[in-house]
C-alpha positions in Angstrom: -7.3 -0.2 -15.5 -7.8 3.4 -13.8 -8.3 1.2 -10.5 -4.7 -0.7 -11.2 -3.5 2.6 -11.7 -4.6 3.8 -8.8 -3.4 1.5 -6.4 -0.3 1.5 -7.9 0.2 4.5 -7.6 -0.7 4.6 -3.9 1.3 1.7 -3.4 4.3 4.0 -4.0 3.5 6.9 -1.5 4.6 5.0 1.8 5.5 2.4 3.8 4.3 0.1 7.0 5.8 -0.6 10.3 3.9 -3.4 11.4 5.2 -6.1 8.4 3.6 -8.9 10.9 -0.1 -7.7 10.7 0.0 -6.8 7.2 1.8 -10.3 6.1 -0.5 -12.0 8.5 -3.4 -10.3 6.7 -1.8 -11.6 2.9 -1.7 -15.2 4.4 -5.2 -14.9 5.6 -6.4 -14.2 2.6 -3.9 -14.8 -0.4 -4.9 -18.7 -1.0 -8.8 -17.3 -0.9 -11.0 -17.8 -4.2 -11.5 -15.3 -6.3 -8.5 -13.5 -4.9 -5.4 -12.2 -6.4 -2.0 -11.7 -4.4 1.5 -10.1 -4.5 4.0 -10.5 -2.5 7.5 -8.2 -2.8 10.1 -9.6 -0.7 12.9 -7.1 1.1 15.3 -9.5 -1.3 13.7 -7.7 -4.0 13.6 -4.5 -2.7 17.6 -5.0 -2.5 17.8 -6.2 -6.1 16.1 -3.2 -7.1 18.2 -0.9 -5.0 21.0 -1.4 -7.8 18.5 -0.2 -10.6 19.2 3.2 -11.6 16.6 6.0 -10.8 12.8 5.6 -12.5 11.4 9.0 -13.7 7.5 8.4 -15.1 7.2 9.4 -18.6 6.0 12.9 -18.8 6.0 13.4 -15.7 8.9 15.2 -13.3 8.7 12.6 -10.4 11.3 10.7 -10.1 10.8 7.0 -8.2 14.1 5.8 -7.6 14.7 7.1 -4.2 11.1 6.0 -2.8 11.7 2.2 -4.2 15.2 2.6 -2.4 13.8 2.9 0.9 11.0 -0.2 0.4 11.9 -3.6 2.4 8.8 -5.3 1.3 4.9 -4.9 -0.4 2.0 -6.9 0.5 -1.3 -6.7 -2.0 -4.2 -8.2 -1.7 -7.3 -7.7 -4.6 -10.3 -9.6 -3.9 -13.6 -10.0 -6.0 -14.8 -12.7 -3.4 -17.9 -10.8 -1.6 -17.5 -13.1 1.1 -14.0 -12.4 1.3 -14.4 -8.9 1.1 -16.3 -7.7 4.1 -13.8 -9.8 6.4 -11.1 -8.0 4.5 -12.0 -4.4 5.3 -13.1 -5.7 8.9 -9.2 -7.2 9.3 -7.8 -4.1 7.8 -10.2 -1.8 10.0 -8.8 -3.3 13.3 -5.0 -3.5 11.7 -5.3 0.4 11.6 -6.9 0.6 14.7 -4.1 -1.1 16.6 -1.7 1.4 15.1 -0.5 4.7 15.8 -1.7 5.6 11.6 -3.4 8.9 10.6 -5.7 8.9 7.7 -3.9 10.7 5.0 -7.0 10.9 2.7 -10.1 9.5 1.8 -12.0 9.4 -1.7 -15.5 8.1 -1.9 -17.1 7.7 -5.3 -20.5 6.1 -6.9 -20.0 3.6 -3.6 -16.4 3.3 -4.1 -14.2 4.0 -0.8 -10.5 4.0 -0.6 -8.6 5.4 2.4 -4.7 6.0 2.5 -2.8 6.1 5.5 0.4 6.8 7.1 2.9 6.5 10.2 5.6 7.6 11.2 7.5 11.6 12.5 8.1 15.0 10.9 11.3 13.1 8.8 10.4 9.5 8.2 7.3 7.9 6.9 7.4 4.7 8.8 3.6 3.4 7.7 1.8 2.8 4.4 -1.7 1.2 4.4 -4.2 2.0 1.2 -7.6 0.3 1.5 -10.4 0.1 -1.3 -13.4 -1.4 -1.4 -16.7 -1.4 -2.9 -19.7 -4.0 -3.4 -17.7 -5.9 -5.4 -14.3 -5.6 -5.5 -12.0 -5.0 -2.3 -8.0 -4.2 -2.3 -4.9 -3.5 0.5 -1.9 -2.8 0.1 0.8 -2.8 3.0 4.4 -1.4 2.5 7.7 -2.4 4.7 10.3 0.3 5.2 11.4 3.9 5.8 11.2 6.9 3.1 11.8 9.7 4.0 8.9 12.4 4.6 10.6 14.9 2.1 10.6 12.3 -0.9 6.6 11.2 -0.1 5.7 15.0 0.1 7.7 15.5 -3.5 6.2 12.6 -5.1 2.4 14.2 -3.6 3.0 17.1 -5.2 
């Protein structure tokens, strides 16, 4: 549950330029064994756009305006060990390719995950959260534009 949580969470923080690579990454991998998938079109994104503003409960963070600015979500969670080390090694050169700066990096008991973002001083343009560890691997990919304001609000 705190892992779900987690990338959740992080799913929420950003958003990624390069749809391509990251959709091309899900349908690599989405039909794999032992892997689970989720896909968010742009359609939805839309529908959601009409939903009024989410606050979390006890919290003062408001996620209405960062859902607003989402065109699509790509998530891949994999439990497949021989899955997972192509995974990361897919991911690795996705980022690579990019213009992405690593926004932070946890490591824990063997666990890694690694956030990232693109984009200027007023727009985050990129979102890319990787976690992986012996057994268990996860990416997320985010389309669309939030503003850099909104992801430093929802950060602090």
């Amino acid at each position: 549950m705190r892992k779900f949580i987690l990338v959740a969470l992080a799913a929420l923080l950003g958003a990624v330029a390069f749809a391509q690579d990251g959709k091309s990454i899900y349908n690599k991998y989405s039909e794999a064994e032992n892997v689970s998938a989720v896909y968010i079109s742009p359609a939805m994104f839309k529908l959601m756009k009409k939903i009024p503003d989410i606050n979390l409960e006890g919290e003062s963070v408001n996620l209405g305006p960062i859902i607003k600015t989402l065109t699509g979500m790509y998530i891949i969670s994999s439990e497949n060990p021989q899955i997972n080390e192509d995974l990361k090694r897919d991911v690795d050169r996705f980022i690579n390719r990019g213009t992405y700066e690593m926004l932070m990096e946890a490591k824990d008991n063997g666990e890694v995950m690694r956030m990232y973002t693109m984009g200027n001083n007023k727009t985050v343009t990129g979102f890319v959260m990787m976690s992986y560890e012996l057994d268990e691997c996860n990416f997320i990919c985010i389309n669309g534009e939030m503003p850099r304001e909104a992801l430093e609000e929802l950060i602090n």
